[in-house]
N, C-alpha and C positions, 0 to 999 in steps of 0.2 A: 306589396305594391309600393315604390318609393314615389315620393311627390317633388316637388321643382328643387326642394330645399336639402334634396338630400336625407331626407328623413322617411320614415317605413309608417307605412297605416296594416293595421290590422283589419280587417275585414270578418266578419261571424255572422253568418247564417244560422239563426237559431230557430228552434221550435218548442215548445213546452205542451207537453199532452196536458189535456186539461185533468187525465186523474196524476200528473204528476206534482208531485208534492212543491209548492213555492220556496219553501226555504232548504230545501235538499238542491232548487233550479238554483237559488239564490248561488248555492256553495258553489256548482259547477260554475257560474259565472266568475264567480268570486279568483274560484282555479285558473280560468282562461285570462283574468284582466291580471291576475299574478305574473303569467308565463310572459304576456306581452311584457309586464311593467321590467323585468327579470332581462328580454330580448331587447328591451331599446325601443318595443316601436312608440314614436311619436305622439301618432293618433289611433283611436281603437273604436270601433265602429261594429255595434252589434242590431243585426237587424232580424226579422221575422217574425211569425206569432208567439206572442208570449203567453196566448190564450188567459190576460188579465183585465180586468177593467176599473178604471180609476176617472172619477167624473171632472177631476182638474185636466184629465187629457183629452175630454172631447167632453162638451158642454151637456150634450142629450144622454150622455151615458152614467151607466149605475155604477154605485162604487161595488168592491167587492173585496174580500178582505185580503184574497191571493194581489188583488191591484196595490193595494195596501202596501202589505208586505215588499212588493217589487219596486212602488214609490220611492220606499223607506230605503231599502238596499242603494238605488242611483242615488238617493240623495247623499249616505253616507261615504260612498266613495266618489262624488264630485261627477255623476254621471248624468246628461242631460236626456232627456224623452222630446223629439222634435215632432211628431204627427200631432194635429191636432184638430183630426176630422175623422170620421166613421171609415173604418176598413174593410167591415162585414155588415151584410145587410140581411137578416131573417126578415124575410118573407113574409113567413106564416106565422110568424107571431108578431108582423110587423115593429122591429126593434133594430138599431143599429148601434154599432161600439167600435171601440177602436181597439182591439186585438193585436194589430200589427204594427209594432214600435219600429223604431230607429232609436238609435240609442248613443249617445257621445261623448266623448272626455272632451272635445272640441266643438261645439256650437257651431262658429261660424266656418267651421272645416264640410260643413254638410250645407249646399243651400240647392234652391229650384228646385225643393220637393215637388211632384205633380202626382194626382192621382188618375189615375187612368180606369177603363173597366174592369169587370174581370178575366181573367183567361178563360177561354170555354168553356164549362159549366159550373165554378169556381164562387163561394159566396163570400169570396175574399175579392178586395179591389186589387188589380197590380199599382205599384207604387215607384216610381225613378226620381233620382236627385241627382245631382250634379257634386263632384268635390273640388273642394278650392282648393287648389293647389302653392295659392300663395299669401297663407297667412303670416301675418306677423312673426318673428320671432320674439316667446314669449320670456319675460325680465325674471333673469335666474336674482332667487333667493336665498341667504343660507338659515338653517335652522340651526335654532341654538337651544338647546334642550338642558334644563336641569332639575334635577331632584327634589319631589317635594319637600324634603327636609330642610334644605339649600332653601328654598322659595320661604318656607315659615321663618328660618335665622332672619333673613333680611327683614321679613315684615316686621318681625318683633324688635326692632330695629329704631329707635323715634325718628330719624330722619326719614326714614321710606313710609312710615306709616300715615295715613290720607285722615286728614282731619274731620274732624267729624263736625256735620252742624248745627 
């Protein structure tokens, strides 16, 4: 889907069965944010049940270690988790969590989350948001990479080395 600026969002509909293994989902994801980064697109947008729970994304809910795991994964690659209200509600054990992520390399590329009921007999909320189409263009940086061997010549160095006090 290209946005105002010329540039392509990815979009992923995901699902994670709750007996599938978190760090086997992790790799899949891992695959698909490769392909995009490989294609160009822009922005990458993965949403639907992650069947995880992590108590920094919804206040009343339990941590869990697959939530854990999945925390850890966006954090390491720069990926943001935008819900941050109950998406399933059990009933009969009266409990609610938030299951159903959005997920983004861009923040403010996803905004007007709303949650709505659920679809007809559904213990999932449906969930719509709006994409901004006109984010900023973001300030290219170059990377300069060298060798830890490189990095210890210099320290060992008296002029680059930090005084001590």
């Amino acid at each position: 889907m290209p946005n105002k600026v010329n540039k392509f969002v990815f979009l992923c509909l995901c699902y994670r069965p709750q007996d599938r293994q978190t760090l086997a989902f992790c790799s899949d994801l891992e695959d698909i944010y490769d392909y995009t980064s490989d294609k160009g697109y822009y922005n990458v947008i993965f949403i639907g049940d992650f069947n995880c729970r992590y108590n920094e994304w919804y206040d009343l809910d339990i941590y869990n270690i697959q939530g854990g795991i999945l925390k850890t994964y966006f954090d390491t690659k720069g990926l943001h988790q935008l819900l941050i209200f109950a998406t399933r509600f059990d009933i009969e054990h009266n409990r609610s969590s938030c299951l159903d992520l959005i997920v983004t390399n861009e923040p403010a590329f996803v905004t007007s989350i709303t949650q709505h009921g659920p679809i007809s007999n559904s213990d999932h909320t449906a969930i719509s948001f709006d994409i901004n189409s006109k984010i900023p263009k973001m300030a290219c940086f170059t990377r300069h990479v060298e060798s830890i061997s490189h990095i210890k010549e210099q320290l060992a160095q008296p002029s680059t080395r930090m005084r001590q006090n």
